[in-house]
DSSP file (Angstrom, degrees, kcal/mol; ACC not computed):
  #  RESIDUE AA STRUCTURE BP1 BP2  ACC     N-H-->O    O-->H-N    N-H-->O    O-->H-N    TCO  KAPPA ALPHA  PHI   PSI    X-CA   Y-CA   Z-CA
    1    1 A X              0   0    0      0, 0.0     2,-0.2     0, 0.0    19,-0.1   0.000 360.0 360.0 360.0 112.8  193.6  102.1   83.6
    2    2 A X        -     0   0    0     17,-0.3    17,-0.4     1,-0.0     2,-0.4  -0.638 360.0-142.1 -69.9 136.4  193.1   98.4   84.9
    3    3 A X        -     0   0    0     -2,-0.2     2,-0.3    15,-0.1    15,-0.2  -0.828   4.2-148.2-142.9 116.4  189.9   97.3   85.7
    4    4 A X  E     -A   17   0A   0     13,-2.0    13,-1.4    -2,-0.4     2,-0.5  -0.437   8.5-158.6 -46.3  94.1  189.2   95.0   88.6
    5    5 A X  E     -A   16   0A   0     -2,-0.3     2,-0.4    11,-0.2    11,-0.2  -0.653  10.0-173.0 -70.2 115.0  186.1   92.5   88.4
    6    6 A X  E     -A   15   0A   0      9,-2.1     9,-1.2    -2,-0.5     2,-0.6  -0.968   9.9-155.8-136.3 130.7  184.6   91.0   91.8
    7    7 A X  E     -A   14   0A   0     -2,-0.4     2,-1.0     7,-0.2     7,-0.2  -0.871  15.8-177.5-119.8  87.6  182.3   88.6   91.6
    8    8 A X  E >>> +A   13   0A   0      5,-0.7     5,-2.0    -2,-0.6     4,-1.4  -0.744  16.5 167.8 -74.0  81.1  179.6   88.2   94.7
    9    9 A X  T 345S+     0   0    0     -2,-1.0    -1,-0.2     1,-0.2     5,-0.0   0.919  77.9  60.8 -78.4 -28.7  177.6   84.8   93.3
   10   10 A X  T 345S+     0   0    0      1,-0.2    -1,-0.2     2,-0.1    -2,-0.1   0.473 117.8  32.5 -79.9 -10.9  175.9   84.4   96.7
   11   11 A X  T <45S-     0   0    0     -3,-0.8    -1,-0.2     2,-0.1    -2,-0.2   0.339  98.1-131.6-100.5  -7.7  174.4   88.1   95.9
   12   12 A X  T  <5 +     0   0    0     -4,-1.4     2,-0.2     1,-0.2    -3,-0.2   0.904  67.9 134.3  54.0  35.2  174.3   87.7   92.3
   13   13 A X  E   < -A    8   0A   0     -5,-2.0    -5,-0.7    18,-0.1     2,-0.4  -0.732  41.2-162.4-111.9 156.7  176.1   91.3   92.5
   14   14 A X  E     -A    7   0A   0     16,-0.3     2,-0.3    -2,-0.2    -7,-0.2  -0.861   5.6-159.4-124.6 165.7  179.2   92.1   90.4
   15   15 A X  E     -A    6   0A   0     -9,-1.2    -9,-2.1    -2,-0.4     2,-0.4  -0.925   3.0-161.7-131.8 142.1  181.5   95.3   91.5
   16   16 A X  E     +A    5   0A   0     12,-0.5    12,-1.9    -2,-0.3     2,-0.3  -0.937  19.7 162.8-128.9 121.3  183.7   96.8   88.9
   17   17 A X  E     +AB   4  27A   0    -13,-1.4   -13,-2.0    -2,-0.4     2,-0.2  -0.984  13.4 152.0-141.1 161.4  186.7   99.1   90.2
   18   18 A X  E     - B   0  26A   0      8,-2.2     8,-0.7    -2,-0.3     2,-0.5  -0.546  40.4-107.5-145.3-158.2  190.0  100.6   89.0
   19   19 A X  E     - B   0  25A   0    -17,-0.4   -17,-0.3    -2,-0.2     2,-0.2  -0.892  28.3-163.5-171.4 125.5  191.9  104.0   90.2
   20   20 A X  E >>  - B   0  24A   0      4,-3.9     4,-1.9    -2,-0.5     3,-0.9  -0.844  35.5 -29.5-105.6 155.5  192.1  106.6   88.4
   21   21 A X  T 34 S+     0   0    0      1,-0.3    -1,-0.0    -2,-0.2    -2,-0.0  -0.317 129.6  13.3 -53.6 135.1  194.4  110.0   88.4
   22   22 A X  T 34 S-     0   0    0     -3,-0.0    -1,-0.3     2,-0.0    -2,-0.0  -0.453 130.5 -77.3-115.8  78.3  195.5  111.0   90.9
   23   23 A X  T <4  +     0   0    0     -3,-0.9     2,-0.2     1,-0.3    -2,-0.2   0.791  69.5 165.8  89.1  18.0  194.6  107.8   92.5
   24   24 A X  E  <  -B   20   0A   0     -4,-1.9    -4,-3.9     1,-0.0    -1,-0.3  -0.614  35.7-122.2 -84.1 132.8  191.0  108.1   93.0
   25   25 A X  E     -B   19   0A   0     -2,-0.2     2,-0.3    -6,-0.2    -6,-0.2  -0.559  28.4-174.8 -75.1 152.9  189.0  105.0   93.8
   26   26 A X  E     +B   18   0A   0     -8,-0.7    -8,-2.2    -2,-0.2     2,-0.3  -0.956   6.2 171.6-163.3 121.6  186.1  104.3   91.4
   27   27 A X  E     -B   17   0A   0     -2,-0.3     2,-0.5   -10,-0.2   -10,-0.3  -0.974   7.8-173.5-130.1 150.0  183.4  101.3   91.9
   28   28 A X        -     0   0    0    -12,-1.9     2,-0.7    -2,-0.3   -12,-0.5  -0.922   4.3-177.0-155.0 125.5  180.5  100.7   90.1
   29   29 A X        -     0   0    0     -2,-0.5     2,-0.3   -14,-0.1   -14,-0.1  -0.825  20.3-148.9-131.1 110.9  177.6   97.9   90.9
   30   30 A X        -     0   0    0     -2,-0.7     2,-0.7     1,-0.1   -16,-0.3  -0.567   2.3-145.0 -72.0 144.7  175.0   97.7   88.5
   31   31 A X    >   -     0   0    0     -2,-0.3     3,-1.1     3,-0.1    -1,-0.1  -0.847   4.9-136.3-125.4 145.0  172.1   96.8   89.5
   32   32 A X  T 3  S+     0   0    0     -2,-0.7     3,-0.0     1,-0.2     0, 0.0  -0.194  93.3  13.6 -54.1 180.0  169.3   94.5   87.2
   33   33 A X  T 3  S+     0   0    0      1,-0.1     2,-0.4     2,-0.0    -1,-0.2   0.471  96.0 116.6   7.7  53.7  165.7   96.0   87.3
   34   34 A X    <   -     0   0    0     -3,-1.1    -1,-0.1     1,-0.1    -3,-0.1  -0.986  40.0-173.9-126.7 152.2  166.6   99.5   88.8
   35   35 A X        +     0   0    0     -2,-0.4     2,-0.3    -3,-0.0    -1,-0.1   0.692  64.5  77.8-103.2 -25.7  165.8  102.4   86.6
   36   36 A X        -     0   0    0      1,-0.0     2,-0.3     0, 0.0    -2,-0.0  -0.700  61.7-160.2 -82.3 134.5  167.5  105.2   89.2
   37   37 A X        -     0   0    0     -2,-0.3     2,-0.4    -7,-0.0    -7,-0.0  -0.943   9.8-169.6-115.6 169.3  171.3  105.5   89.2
   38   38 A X        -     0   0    0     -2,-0.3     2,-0.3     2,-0.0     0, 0.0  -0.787   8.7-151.7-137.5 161.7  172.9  107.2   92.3
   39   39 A X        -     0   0    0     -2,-0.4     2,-0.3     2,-0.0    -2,-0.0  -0.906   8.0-170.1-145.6 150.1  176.5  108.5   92.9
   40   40 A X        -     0   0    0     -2,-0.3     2,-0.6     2,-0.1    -2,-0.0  -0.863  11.6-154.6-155.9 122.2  178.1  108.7   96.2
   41   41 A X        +     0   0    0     -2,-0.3     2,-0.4     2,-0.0    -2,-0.0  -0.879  22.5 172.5-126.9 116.6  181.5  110.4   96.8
   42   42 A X        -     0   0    0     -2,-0.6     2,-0.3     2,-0.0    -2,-0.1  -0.975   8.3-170.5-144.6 129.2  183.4  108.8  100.4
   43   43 A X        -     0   0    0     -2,-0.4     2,-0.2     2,-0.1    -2,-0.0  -0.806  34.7-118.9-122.0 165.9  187.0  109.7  101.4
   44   44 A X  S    S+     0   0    0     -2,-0.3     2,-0.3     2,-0.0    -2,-0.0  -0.545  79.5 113.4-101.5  56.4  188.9  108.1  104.0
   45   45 A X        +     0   0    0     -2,-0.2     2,-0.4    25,-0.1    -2,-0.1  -0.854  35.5 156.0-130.6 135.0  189.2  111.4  105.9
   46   46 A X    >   -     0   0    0     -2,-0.3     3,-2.7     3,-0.2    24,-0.1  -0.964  61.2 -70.0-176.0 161.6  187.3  111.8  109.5
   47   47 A X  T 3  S+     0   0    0     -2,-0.4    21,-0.2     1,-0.3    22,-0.2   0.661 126.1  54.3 -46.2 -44.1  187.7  114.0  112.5
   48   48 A X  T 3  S+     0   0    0     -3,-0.1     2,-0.8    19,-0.1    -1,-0.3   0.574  85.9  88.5 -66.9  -1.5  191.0  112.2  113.6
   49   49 A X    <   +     0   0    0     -3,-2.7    21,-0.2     1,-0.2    -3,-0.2  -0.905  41.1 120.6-101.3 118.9  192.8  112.7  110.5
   50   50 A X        +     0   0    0     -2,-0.8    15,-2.1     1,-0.3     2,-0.3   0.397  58.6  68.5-155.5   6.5  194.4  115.9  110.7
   51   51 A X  E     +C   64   0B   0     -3,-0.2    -1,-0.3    13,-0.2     2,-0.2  -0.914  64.0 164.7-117.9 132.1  198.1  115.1  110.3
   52   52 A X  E     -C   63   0B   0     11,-1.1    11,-1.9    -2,-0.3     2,-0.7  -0.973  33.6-138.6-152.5 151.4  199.2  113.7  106.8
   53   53 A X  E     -C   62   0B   0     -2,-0.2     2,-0.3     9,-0.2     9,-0.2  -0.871  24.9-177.9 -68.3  87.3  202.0  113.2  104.8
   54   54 A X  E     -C   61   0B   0      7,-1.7     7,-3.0    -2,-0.7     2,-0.1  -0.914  28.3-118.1-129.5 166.5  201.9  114.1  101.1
   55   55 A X  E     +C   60   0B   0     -2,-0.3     2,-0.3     5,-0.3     5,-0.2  -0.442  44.6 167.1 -91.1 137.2  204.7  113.7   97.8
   56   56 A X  E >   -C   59   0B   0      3,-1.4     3,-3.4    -2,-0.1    -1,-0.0  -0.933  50.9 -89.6-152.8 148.5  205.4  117.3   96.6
   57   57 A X  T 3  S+     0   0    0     -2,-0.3     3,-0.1     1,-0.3    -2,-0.0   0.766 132.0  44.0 -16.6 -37.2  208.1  118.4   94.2
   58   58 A X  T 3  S-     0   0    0      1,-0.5    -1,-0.3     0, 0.0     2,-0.2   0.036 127.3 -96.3-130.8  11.7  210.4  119.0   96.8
   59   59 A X  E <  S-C   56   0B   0     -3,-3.4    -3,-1.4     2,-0.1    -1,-0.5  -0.676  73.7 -12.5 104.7-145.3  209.4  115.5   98.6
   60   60 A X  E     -C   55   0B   0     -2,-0.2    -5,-0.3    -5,-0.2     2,-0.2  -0.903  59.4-163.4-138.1 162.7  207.4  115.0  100.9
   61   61 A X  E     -C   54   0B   0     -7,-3.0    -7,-1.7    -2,-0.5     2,-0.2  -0.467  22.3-115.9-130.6 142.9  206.0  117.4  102.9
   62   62 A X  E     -C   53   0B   0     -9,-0.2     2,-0.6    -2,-0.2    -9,-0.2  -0.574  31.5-166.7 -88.0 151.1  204.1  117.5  106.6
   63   63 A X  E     -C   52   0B   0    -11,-1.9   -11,-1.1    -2,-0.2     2,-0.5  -0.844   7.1-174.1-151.8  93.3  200.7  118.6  106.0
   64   64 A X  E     -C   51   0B   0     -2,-0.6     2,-0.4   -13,-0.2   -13,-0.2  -0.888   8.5-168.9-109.2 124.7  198.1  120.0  109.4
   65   65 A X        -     0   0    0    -15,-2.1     4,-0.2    -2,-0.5     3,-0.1  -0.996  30.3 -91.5-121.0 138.7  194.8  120.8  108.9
   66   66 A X        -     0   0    0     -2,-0.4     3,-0.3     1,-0.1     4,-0.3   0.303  44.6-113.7   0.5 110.7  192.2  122.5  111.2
   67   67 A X  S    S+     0   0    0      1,-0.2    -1,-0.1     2,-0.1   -19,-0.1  -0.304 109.7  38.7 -59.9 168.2  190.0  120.0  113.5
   68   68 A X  S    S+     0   0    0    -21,-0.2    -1,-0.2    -3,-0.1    -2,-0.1   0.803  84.4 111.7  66.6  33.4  186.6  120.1  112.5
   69   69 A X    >   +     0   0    0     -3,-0.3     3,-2.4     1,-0.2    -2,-0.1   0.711  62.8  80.6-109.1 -36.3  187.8  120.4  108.6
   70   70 A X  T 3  S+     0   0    0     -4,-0.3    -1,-0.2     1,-0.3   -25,-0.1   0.642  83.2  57.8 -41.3 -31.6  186.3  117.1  108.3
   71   71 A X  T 3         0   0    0      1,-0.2    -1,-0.3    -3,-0.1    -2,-0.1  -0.313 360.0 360.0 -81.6  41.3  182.7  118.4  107.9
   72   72 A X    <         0   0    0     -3,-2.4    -2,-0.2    -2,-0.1    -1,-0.2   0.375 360.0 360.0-154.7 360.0  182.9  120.6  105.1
């Protein structure tokens, strides 16, 4: 796992991110004097995406899902 440093100075923010299996984004921005930490889980999926392409054994494979799949 590589992990990507990005450096905001003009927020005085860092980001740390990598990908993990199977390809999952992962970002993580501490922040100084907060006591809460929070999680937040975002795909790149929305109401127009309903045709995809995905790698399967057997190559790859056309792949339609239901409108309105996007909200659940």
């Amino acid at each position: 796992m590589q992990l990507r440093v990005d450096e905001y100075q003009e927020l005085e923010e860092t980001i740390y991110a990598s990908v993990v299996e199977p390809g999952l984004e992962v970002y993580l921005l501490p922040k100084k004097g907060y006591r809460k930490k929070y999680a937040i889980f975002s795909t790149k999926f929305g109401s127009i995406d309903s045709h995809f392409i995905v790698e399967t054994e057997k190559g790859e494979e056309e792949l339609r899902v239901p409108h309105g799949v996007a909200h659940f």
